[in-house]
N, C-alpha and C positions, 0 to 999 in steps of 0.2 A: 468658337475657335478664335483663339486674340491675334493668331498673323495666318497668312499666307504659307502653305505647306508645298512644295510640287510632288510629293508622295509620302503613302502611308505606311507604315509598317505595323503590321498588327500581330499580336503574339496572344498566345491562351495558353493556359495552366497546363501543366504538361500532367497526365491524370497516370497514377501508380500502376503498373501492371502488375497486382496481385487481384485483378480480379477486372470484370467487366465494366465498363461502362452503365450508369445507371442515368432516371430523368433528373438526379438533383441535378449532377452535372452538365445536364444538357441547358437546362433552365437556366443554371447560375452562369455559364460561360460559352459553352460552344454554337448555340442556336443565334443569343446574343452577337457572337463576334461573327459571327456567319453572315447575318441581315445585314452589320452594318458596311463588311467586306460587301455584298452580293450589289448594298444600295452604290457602294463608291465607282465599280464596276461599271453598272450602268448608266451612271454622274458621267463617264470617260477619266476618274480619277485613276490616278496610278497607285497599286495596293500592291503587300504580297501578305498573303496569312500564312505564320507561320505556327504549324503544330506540334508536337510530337510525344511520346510516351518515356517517362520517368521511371527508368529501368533497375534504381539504385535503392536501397534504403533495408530499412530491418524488417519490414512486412514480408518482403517478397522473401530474405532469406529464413523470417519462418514460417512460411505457407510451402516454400519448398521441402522443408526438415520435415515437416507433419507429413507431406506427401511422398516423402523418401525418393525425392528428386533432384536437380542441379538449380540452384539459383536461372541461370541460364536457358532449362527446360521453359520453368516457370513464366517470364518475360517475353520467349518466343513466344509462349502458345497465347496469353494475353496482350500481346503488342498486335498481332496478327488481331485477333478476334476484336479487339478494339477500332484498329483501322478498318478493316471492312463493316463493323459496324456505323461508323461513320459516315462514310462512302454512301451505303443505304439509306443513312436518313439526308442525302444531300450535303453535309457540311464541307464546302468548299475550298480544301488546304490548298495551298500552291504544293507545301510538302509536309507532308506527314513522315515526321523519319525518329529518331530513337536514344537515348543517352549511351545506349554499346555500342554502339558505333565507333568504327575507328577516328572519323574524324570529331566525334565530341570528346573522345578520349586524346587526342591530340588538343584541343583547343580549351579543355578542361585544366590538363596539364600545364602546358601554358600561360594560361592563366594565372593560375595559383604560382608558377615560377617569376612572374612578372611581379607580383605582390611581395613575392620572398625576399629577391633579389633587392626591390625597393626599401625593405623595414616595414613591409606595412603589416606585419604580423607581429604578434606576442607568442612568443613562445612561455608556457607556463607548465609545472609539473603539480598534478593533483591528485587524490586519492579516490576509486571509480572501484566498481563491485568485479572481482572477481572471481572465476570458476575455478578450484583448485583440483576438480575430477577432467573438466575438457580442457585443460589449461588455455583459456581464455577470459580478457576482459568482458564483461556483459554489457551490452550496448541494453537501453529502456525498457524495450522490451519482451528482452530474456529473461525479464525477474519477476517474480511476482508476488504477491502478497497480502496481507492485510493494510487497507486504507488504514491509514492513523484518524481519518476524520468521521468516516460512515462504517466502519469497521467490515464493512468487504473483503469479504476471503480471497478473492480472483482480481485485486487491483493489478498493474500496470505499473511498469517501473517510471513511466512516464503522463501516465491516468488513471483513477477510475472510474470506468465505465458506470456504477452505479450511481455513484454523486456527483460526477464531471468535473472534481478540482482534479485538478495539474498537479505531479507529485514529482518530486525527484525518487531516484530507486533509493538512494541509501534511508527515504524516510518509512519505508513499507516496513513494516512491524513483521520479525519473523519471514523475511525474502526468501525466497527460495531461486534457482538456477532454472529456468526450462529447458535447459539442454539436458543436464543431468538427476535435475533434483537436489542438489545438493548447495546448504548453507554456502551461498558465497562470500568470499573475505572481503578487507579494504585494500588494495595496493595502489603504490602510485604508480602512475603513468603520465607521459610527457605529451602533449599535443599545440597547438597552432591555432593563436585567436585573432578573431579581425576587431579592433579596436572600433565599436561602433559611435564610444563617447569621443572618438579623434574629429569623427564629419559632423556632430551632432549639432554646430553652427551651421553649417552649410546644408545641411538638412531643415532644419529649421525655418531656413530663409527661400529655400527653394519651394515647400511644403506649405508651411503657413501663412508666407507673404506673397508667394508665387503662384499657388495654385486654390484657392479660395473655392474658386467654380467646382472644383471637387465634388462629387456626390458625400453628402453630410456624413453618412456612417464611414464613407474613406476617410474624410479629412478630421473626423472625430478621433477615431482609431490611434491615425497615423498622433494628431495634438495628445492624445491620452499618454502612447510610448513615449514620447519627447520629453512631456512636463513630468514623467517619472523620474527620467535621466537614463540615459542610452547605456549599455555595459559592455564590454567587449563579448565575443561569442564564438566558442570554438567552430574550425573550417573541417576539423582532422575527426577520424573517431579512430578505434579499434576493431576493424572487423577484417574479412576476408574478400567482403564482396563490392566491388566499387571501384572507381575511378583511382590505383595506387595513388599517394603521397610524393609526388616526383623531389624527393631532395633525400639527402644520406642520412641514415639513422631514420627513419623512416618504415623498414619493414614493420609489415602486420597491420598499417593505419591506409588507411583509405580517408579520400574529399569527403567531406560531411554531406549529407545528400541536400543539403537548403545553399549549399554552396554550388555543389555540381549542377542541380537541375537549370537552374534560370541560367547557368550558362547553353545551358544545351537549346535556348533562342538563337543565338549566336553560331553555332556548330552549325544546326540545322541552317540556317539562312545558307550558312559557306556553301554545304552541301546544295542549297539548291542553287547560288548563284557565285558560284565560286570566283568568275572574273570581278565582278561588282556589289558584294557583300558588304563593303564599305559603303558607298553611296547609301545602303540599305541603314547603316546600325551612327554614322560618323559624319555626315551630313545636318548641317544645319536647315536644309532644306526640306528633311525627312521627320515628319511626326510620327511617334513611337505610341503605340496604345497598347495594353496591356488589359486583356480579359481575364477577369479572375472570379473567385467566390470570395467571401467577408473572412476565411480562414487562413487565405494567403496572404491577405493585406499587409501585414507589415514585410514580408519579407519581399515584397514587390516593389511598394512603397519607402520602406527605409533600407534594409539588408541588401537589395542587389543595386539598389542606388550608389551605396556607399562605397560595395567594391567597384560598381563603374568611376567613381571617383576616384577610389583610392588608384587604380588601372591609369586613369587617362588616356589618352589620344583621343580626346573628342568622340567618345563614345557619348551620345543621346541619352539623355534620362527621359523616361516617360510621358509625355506632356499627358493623359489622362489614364486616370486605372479602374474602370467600369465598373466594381465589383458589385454583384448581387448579395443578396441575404439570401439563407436555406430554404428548399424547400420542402415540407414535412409529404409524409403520404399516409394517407385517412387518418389524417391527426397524430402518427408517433414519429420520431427522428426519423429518417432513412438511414440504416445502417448495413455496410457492406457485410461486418463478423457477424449479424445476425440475420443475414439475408433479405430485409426487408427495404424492398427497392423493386422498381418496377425495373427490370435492365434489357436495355435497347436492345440487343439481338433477340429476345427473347419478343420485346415486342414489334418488331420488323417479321419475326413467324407467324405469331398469332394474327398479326392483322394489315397482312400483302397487302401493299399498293395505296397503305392510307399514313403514309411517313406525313404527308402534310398535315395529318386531322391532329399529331404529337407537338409538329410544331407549333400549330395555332395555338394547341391548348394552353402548352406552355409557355405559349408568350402571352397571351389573354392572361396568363393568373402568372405574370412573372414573378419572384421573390425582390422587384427593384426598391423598394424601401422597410421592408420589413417580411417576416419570414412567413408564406404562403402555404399553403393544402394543396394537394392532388387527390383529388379523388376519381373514382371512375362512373360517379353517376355525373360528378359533374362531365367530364370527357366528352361522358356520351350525349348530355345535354348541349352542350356544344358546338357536338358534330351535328346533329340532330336539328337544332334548333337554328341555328346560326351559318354553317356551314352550306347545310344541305337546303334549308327551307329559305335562306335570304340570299346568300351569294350564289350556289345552283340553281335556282329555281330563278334569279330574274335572270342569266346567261341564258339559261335552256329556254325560256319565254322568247327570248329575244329570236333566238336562233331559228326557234320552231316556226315564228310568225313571218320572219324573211322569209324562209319557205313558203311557206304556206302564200303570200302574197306577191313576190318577188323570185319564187323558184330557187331561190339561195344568192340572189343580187345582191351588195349594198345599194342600196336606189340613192339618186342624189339629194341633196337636200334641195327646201325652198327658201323664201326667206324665213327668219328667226323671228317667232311671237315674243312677246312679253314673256309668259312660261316658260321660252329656252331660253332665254338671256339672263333670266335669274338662276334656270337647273347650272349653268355652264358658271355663275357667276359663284357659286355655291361649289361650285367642281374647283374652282380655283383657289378658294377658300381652305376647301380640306387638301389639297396640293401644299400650298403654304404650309400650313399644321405638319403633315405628314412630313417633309422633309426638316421642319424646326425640330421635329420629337424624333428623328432619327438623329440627325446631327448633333443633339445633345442627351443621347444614349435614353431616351425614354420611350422603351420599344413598345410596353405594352399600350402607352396612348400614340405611337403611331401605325400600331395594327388597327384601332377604333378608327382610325384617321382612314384607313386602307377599305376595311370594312365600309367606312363612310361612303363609299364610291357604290357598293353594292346597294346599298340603305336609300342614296338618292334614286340609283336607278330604277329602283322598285318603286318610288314613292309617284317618281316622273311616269314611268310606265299604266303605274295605277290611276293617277287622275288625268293622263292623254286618252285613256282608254282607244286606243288604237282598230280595237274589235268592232267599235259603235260606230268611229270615226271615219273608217275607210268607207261607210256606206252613205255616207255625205259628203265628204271631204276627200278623195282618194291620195290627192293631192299634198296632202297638210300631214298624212300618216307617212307618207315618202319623207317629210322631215324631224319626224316623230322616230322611225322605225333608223335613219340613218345615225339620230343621236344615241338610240340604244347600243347603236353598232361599236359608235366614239365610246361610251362607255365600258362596256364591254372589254375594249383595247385598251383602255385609260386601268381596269381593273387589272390588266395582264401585267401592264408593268408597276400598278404600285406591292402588288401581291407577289413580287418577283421575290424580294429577301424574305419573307415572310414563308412563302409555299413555290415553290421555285418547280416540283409537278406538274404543281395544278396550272401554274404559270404556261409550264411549256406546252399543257394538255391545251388551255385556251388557246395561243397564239394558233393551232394547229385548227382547232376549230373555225378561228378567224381566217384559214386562205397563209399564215405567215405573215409577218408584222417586223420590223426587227424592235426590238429594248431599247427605249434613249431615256432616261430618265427623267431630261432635260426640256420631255415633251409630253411630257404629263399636264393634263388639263389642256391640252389641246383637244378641238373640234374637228382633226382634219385625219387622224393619227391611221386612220385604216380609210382607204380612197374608195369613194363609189363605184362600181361594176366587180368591186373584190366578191369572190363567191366566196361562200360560208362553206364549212364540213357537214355533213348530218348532223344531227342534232346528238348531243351523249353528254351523258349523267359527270358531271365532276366532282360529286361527292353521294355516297350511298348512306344511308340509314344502317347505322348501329342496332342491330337487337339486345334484349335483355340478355340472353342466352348467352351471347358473347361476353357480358359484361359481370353476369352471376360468377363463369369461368373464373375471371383475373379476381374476382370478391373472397371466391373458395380458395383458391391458392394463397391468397395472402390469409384465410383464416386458417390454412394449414398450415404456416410457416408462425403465426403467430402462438397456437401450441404446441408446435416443437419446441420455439425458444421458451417460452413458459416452462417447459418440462426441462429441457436443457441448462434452464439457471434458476431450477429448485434448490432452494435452502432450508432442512428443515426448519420450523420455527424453534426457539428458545425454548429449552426445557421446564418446564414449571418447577417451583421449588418442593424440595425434598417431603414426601410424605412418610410417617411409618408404616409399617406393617399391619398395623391395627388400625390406621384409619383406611387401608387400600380393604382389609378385611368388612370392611362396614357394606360396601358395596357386592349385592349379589347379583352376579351377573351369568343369564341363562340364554340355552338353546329354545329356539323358537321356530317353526315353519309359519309361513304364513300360508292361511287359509283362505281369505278373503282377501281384495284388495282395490278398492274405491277414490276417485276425486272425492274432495270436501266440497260441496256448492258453493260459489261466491268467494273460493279460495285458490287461487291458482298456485300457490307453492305450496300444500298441505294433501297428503293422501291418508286416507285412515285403514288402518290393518286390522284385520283380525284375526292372531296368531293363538297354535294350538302349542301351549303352555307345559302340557302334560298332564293337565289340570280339565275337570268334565267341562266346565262356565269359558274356558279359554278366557282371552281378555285383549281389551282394544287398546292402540296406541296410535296415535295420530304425529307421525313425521314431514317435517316441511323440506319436505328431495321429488317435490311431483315433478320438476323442472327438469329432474336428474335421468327420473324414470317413469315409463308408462305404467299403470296397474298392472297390467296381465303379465306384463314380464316379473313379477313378485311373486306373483301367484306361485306356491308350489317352492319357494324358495326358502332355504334356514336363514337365520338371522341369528346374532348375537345382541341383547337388550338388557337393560338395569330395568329388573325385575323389584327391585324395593323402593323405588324413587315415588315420592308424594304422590298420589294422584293428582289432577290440573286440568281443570276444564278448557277444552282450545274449540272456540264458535261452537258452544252449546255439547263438545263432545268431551266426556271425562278420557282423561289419557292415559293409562295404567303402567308406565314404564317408560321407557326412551330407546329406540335402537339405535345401535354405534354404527360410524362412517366414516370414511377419510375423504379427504378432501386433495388432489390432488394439483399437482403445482399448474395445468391448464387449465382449472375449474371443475373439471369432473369429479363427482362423486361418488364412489364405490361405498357399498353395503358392504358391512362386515359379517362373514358368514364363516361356517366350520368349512375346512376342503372334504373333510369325511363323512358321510351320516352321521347323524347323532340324535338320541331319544329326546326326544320334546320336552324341555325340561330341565336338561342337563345343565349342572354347574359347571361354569366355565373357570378352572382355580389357576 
């Protein structure tokens, strides 16, 4: 931090209400801006976190259309479901509030009329895909189409999802309308751009000579857009659903939603502090941090910068913008259209009372420099390993043995050996660490750093040995057993942004304590004769069973979408009549049916033909199917194909199969009886 702040202001992504909350987002932004809000807190810095849900845009109006709903249904029922998801896992907003809102729709408006009014708009007239069946212009993506590049049937007027380039609609080959289906035209239409190449100096100079300290993938990014050259970018679109266009000539266009949203930091602030809202956004006194993911970056970075510029009145530009990289889960994207996402209310059900075992993980395996994995063995490895067997297990050690010695006393100390003036010298050490690697947003080494506290105290516990000591010494374990206590306390407040539960579950354990940040790595933090609580578990052991659960779910969601975006394969080229005639293809039961030894995808059949010798054929589908479920089943098989010895067995035919778009294999059989034999024509 290169000056002196008297308060913070912190803002996160405002996240779509077309669908839940999932862990990318938790990982990339909100856990993040939560620790570093939860550390400033306890600092005695002045903070407010500002959050709220992104209520606009083309998703939402067509997840509504598929669900034969109101725009407005849609937003309630995931703005609610979002917020209290939140709430659950601890994420501690000053306000969580909303883009429908009246007061963002007033300060939205506003807005944009203070730009109008200025000239800081272009107005331009251009040609955009129209519906000539709904008569309407087609915003991204109500089009859709064939990719020009990967030749995808189901692109995106504005992606496709199978190749991931960026497309404009009018490039989609053969577009189609999804409102109606129907060929949309070219027409023009009029809208409102923000001249981004007008700040593109002042951007520049603010960005690449101002903020350096940047985290690299930000200030990469942001240098990438610039040395392009900045373009203007429309504010306005054509839809129904959004923030109106407050100026004449106007109907039908609504605020472009990369306009409307980042204003709704500002809304929301009013709303929560309406006498002094300014002080919050207009203050030189106030640092602005801005929690994002790596796909909002420019628009955080350059686009809402710009219009704070082009606005004026000493609106604050960002002094840092956090962003993470994605985080994958068991290795594919996390994707909301195709369900594959672990999402937080869902896992706030499955597994009551353990919101902190999500945080830890997630910030243990943050996405902060490049893009990370979720998995759930690691999770559970984790909770398991790390959680439950170093950080609860030396707490619960500690706690038991005050009892056990002291009846739940802190007893005072004596004087300090050699051994504790190094353990404490080492406590102040990871102190140091911990609040450098928060202060410059690298959370996941300043949970190691957090953790460090648990790691010493088990090391200290283990070579004081306390159990041996009291029976010589009784003396020397009273300042043995009162350092475990300081630790213990030292543990409650550095794990405070990190696990803010377990946090408060300790303090409670400890007799009450209050949070000072600012006294960390102190020896004094909880006073002799404080009585302890019973002793209780602050982290439990994950079973498999729990964890098979979430493994099955995701490999049922991943053959649904397997099935859901079958294509079949390309046709082969054209054969005649006379070559389709060469092949004789017959009715078969199988009679027998066996593994191959030493062959795990091979079963060998012995099908009756309608012939007395029947005849053997040997298929590689043992993966598909058990033997005895063949037994007794028709087939269809090419009866003339070469014989072919496969591991010592001759193969007399081949049976047919399809292969389905999840991997399964079905046998091709008659739906009717049929005599053994039968040419299939």
């Amino acid at each position: 931090m290169s000056k002196e702040y008297k308060r913070t202001l912190i803002t996160t992504a405002l996240p779509y209400t077309n669908g839940p909350v999932h862990i990318g987002h938790l990982a990339g932004v909100y856990i993040p801006a939560d620790i570093y809000a939860r550390y400033l807190r306890l600092a005695g810095r002045p903070v407010t976190m500002i959050g709220g849900s992104d209520e606009h845009g083309v998703p939402i109006t067509l997840k509504a259309r598929k669900e034969g709903v109101t725009p407005q249904d849609i937003v309630d029922r995931y703005h609610k479901l979002i917020k209290e998801s939140f709430e659950g896992l601890g994420i501690s907003f000053d306000i969580y509030s909303r883009t429908t809102s009246k007061i963002h729709s007033e300060t939205a408006s506003e807005f944009f009329r203070r730009l109008y009014d200025k000239g800081e708009f272009i107005e331009k007239t251009t040609e955009q895909l129209y519906d000539p069946e709904a008569r309407q212009f087609l915003a991204d993506r109500y089009v859709t189409g064939e990719c020009p590049h990967c030749h995808n049937q189901g692109a995106y007027g504005d992606q496709c999802e199978a190749c991931g380039t960026t497309l404009a609609a009018t490039e989609l080959i053969n577009p189609k309308s999804t409102i109606t289906g129907a060929t949309p035209e070219l027409r023009q239409t009029k809208h409102w751009y923000l001249p981004l190449d007008k700040w593109e100096p002042k951007l520049r100079e603010w960005i690449l000579e101002g903020h350096k300290e940047w985290k690299t993938n930000v200030y990469g990014q942001c240098k990438s857009w610039l040395d392009l050259g900045l373009q203007p970018r429309a504010v306005s679109r054509d839809l129904s659903w959004g923030v109106p266009v407050p100026v004449e000539g106007a109907e039908g266009k609504v605020l472009y939603v990369w306009f409307d949203a980042p204003i709704g930091y500002i809304s929301n602030t009013k709303e929560l502090l309406p006498d002094s809202w300014e002080t919050w956004w207009k203050s030189p006194e106030t640092r602005v941090i801005n929690f994002i993911g790596k796909d909002n970056i420019v628009f955080h970075c350059i686009v809402f910068p710009a219009m704070l510029m082009a606005y004026g009145d000493n609106f604050q530009l960002p002094d840092n913008v956090p962003a993470n990289e994605f985080l994958n889960l068991e290795g594919d994207k996390i994707s909301t259209s195709r369900n594959w996402a672990v999402w937080l209310h869902e896992y706030l059900a499955d597994f009551p009372g353990k919101q902190d075992v999500l945080r830890y993980v997630l910030t243990a395996n943050a996405p902060e420099t490049k893009d990370n994995d979720f998995t759930w063995k690691d999770f559970q490895a984790r909770n398991n390993n790390e959680l439950v067997a170093i950080l609860g297990n030396f707490v619960n050690r500690v706690v038991v043995l005050t009892h056990k010695y002291y009846e739940g006393a802190v007893p005072a100390p004596g004087e300090f050996t050699a051994a504790d003036r190094e353990m404490l010298d080492e406590l102040q050490a990871l102190k140091t660490s911990l609040t450098e690697n928060i202060e410059t947003f690298h959370f996941r080494e300043a949970l190691k750093d957090a953790m460090g506290f648990a790691r010493l105290g088990n090391k200290y516990l283990q070579d004081c040995e306390p159990w041996k000591t009291v029976k010589t010494d009784p003396e020397r374990v009273k300042t043995i057993m009162n350092l475990c206590a300081q630790l213990c306390a030292n543990i409650a407040v550095a794990m405070e942004p990190f696990m803010p539960f377990m946090s408060e579950k300790l303090v409670k354990i400890l007799g009450g304590l209050p949070l000072n940040w600012n006294e960390i790595g102190s020896a004094d933090l909880i006073k002799a004769g404080t009585m302890l609580g019973q002793p209780e578990l602050l982290f439990e052991k994950i079973d498999d069973e729990a964890i098979q659960k979430q493994t099955d779910r995701l490999e049922a969601i991943k053959k649904a979408n397997a099935i859901a975006a079958f294509q079949p394969e390309k046709v082969l080229p054209e054969v005649s009549i006379d070559d389709f005639a060469k092949l004789d293809l017959r009715i078969g039961t199988v009679l027998e049916c066996q593994t191959v030894p030493k062959a795990n995808k091979l079963l060998r059949f012995t099908i009756d033909d309608g012939t007395p010798t029947h005849r053997t054929i040997v298929s590689g589908i043992a993966k598909h199917y058990k033997p005895e479920e063949l037994v007794g089943k028709q087939v269809i098989f090419i009866a003339n194909l070469a014989p072919a010895k496969i591991r010592g067995i001759e193969s007399q035919g081949m049976i047919l199969s399809a292969l389905n778009a999840d991997g399964s294999l079905v046998v091709a059989g008659p739906t009717d009886k049929c005599n053994p034999g039968a040419q299939v024509k």
